[in-house]
N, C-alpha and C positions, 0 to 999 in steps of 0.2 A: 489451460490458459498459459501463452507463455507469458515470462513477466523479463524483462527488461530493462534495466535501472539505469543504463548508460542513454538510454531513448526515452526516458519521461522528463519531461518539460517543468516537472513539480521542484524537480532534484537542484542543489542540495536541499533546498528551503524546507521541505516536506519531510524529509527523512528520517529526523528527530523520532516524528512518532507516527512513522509509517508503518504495517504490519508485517510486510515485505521483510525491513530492515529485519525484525524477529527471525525473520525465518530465511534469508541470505543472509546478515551483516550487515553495518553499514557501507553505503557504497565506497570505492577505493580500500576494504580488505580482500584479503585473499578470499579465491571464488567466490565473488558475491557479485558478479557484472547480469548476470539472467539465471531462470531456473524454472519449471517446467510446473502449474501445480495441479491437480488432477481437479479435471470438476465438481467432484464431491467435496474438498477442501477447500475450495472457491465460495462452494453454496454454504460450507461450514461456518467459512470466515464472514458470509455477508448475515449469517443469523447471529454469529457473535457479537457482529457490529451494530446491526439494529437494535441488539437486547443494551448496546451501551458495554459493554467487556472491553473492546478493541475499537480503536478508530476505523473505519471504514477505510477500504484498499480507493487509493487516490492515485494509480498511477494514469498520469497525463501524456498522449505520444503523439505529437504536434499542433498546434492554436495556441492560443492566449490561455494562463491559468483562470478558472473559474471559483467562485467559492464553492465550496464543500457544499457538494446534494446531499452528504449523508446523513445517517439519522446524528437527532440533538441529542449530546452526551450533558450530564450532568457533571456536575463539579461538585464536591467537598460533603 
């Protein structure tokens, strides 16, 4: 998957607590404009998101933002 952060439609709003950010920076530091993530890391990050660990990867790249399909995380 590549991932792109100068081409998602979510940014900056989204960022905050994007997983991305985790694992580039947030966007405008140094090297953190794209980065490459193997598919295995991809299907990692979407089991970590369903179990509620991580927000779900939300990057948007062209339309209108939508709400969040991912799973419902608890709070507190």
């Amino acid at each position: 998957m590549n991932i792109d952060c100068e081409q998602c439609t979510a940014a900056p709003l989204a960022c905050g607590d994007c997983v991305v950010s985790v694992l580039l920076g947030l966007p405008g530091s140094v090297g953190s404009s794209s980065a490459v993530i193997a598919d295995e890391h991809v299907a990692a990050m979407a089991v970590l998101a369903q179990s509620g660990l991580i927000p779900p990867l939300r990057l948007i790249t062209g339309g209108a933002l939508t709400p969040n399909s991912g799973a419902k995380r608890r709070a507190g």
